[in-house]
C-alpha positions in Angstrom: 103.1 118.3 129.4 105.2 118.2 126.2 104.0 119.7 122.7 102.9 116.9 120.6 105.1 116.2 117.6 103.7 117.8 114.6 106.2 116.8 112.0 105.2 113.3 111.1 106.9 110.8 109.1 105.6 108.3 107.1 108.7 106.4 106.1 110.2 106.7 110.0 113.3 108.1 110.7 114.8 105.0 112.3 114.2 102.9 108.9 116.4 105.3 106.9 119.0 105.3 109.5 121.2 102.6 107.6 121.3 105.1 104.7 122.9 108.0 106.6 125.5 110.1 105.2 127.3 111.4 108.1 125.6 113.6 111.1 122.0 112.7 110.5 121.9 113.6 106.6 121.1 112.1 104.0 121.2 112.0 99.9 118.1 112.5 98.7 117.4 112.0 94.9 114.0 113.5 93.6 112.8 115.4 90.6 112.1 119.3 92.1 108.3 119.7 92.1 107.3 122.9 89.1 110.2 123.0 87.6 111.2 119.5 86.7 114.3 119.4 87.5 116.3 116.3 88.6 118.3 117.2 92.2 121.0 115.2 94.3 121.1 117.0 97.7 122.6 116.0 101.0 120.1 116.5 103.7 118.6 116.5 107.3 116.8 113.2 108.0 114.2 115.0 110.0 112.4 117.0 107.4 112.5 113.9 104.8 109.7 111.6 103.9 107.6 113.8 107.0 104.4 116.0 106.1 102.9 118.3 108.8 100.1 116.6 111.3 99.9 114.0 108.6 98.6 111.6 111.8 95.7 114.3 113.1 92.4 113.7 113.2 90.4 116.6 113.9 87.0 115.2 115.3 84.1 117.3 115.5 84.4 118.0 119.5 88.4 117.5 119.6 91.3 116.0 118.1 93.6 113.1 118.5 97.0 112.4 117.6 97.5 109.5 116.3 101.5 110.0 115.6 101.4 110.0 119.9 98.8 107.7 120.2 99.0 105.0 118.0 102.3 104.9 115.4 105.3 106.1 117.6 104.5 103.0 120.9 102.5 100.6 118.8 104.7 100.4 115.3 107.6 102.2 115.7 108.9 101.6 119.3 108.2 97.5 119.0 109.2 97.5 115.4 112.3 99.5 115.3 114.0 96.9 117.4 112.9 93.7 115.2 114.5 95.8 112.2 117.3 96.1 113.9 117.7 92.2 115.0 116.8 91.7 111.3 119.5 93.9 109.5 122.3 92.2 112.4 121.2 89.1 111.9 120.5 86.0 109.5 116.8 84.9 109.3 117.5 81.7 111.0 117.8 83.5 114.4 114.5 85.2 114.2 112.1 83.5 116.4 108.5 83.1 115.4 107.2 86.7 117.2 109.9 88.2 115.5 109.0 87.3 112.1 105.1 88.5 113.2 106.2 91.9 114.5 109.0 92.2 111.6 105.4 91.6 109.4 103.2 93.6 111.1 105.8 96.4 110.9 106.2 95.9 106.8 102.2 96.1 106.6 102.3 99.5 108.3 105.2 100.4 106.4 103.0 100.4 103.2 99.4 101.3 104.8 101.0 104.4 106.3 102.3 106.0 103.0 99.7 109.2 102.1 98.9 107.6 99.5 98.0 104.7 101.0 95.8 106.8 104.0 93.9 108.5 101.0 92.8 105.5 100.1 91.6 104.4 103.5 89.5 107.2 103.8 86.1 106.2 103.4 84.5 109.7 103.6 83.4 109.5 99.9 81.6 106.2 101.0 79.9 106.7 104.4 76.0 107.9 102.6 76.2 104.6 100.9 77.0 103.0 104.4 74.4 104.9 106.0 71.3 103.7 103.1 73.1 100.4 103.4 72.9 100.4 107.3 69.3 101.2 106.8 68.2 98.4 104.4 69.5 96.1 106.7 68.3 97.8 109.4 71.6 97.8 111.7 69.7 99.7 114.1 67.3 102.4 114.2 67.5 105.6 111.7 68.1 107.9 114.0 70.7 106.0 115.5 72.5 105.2 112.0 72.3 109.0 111.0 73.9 110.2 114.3 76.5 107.9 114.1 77.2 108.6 110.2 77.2 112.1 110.6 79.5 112.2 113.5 81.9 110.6 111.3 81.1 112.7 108.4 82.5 116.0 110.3 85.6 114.4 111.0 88.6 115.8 108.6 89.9 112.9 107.0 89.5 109.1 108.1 92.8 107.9 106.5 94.6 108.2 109.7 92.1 106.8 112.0 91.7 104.1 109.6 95.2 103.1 110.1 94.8 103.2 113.8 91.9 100.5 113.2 94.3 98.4 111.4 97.1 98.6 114.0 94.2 97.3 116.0 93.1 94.6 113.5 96.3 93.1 112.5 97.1 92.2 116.3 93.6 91.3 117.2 91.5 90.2 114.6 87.6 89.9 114.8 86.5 88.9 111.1 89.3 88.6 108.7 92.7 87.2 108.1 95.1 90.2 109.3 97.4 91.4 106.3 100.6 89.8 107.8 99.3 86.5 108.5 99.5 86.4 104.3 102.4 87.4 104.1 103.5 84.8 106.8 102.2 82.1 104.6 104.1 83.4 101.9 107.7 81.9 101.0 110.6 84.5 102.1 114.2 85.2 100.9 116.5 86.9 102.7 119.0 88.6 100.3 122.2 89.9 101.6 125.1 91.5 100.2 128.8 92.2 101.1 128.9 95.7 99.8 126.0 99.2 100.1 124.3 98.2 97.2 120.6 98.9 98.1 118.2 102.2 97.8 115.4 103.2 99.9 112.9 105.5 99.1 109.6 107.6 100.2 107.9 104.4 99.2 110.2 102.0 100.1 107.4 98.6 100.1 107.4 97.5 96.8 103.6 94.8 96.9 102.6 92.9 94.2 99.0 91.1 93.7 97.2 91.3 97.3 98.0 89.9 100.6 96.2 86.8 100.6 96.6 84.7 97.2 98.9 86.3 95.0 101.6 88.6 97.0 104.8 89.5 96.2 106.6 92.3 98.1 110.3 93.0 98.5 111.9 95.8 100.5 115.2 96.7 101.2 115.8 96.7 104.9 119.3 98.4 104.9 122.3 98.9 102.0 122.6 95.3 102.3 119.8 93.3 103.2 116.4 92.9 101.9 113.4 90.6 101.8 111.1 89.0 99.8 107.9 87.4 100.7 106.7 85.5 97.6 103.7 83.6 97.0 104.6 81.9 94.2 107.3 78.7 93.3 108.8 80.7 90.9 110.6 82.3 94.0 113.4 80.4 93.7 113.9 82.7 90.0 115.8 85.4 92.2 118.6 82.8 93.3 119.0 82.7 89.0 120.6 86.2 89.1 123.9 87.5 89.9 124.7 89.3 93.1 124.9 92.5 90.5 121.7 92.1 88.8 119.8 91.0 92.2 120.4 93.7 93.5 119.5 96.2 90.7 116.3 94.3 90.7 115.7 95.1 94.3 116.4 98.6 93.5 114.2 99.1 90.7 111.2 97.4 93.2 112.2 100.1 95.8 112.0 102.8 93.3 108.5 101.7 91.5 106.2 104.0 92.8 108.9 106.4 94.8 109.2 110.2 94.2 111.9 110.3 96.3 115.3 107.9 96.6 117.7 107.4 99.6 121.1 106.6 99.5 124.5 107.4 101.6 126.2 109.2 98.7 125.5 110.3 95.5 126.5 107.5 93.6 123.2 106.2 92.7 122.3 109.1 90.0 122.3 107.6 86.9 120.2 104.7 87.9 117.2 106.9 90.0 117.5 109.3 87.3 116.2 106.7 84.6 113.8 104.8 86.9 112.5 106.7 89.6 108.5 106.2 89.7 108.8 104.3 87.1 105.3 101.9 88.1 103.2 105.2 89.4 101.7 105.1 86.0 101.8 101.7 84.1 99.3 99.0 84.6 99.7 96.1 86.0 100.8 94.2 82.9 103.1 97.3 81.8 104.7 97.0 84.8 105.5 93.1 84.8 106.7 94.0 81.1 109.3 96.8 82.4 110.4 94.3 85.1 111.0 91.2 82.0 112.8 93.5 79.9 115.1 95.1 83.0 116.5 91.3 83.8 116.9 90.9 80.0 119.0 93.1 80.1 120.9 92.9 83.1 121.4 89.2 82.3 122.8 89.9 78.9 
């Protein structure tokens, strides 16, 4: 048997590929945690955007892997290659299961983030479940407690919840899964003739949720990207010069990033002034920041 990976990463190594320096390295852009200091550093791709068993869930009588288990054969081997077909090629070749998968693989993208897995952990929640189980009486009290408990000695439920979700999007019992929205959503494909695009730790820039009022732009390599838009004014991105697209795209990649991407260290002046710039603004604030960045690039 093989020892389990235990370095996982939550943007994969196969997405920042396309960003490479030379010999698996990177430029990484990032503000050094403590001491505040803005850094440009050409690293290793494995030890970027990667925290230790970040997939584990330690259960009360064992533990699972969900890295093994769940996001290395069921969204990173199938969606690597739709990435792949989408970065070579225009949209017009993608069939219909590739524009699912290519989805599907976006949705993770985002839910995978810590940040993201934090937020799915419903620990904090599960006695409300349980008195709520009860009122309605979902079965008996013993059962409820048993089962509540059991999932109240389990570390954290962030990474099993993502494992639901894998589950969810490509079988779904009672909702509309995540991608389906943004399947019903209008999509640009934006691409370039020069490396013009960043990536970052949090690369999926969503807007307004998944159902009624997305919008959500990533780049997919230094010169492609896409935007799944639910509203007419779509066609607003077409309005911009190649230039000021793309800066646009690269301010969305960099909203609620600590780290940037890039294949040289070109980019500084631009991550320097906007990295994170979203993490802390409302919603409003942020569609403010956005208005007054295309006035200015337009002017």
């Amino acid at each position: 048997m093989t020892q389990e990976p235990r370095n996982h990463h939550f943007i994969p190594q196969h997405f920042l590929r396309s960003w490479y320096s030379e010999n698996e390295k990177i430029f990484r852009y990032r503000v050094i945690p403590g001491i505040n200091k803005f850094e440009v550093k050409n690293v290793g791709i494995k030890n970027t955007a990667s925290i230790k068993d970040l997939y584990k869930v330690n259960f009360p009588d064992g533990t699972l892997n969900m890295e093994t288990e769940v996001v290395t054969p069921k969204i990173d081997n199938i969606g690597s290659r739709v990435l792949q077909k989408a970065i070579k090629t225009g949209s017009k070749k993608w069939t219909k299961e590739d524009n699912i998968i290519l989805a599907n693989y976006l949705v993770y993208l985002e839910a995978r983030h810590p940040v993201n897995q934090e937020a799915m952990n419903i620990g904090k929640e599960l006695d409300s479940m349980r008195a709520e189980m009860k009122k309605e009486k979902s079965g008996s009290e013993k059962s409820i407690d048993e089962i509540i408990d059991y999932f109240q000695g389990i570390s954290s439920l962030g990474p099993l919840m993502l494992g639901f979700l894998a589950s969810f999007e490509k079988n779904p019992k009672v909702l509309n899964p995540f991608s389906r929205g943004m399947l019903s959503a209008q999509s640009m494909e934006c691409t370039f003739n020069t490396d013009c695009l960043l990536s970052s730790d949090y690369p999926t820039s969503r807007w307004g949720d998944y159902e009624k009022t997305l919008l959500f732009v990533v780049s997919l390599s230094p010169r492609k990207a896409i935007i799944y838009s639910m509203s007419n004014d779509i066609g607003v991105f077409n309005l911009l010069s190649q230039k000021s697209l793309s800066q646009l795209i690269n301010l969305y990649t960099l909203a609620k990033a600590e780290t940037a991407y890039y294949m040289n260290e070109t980019m500084e002046s631009f991550v320097r002034k906007h990295l994170g710039w979203a993490r802390k603004l409302s919603l409003e604030e942020a569609q403010d920041y956005v208005r007054k960045f295309i006035i200015s690039e337009c002017s």
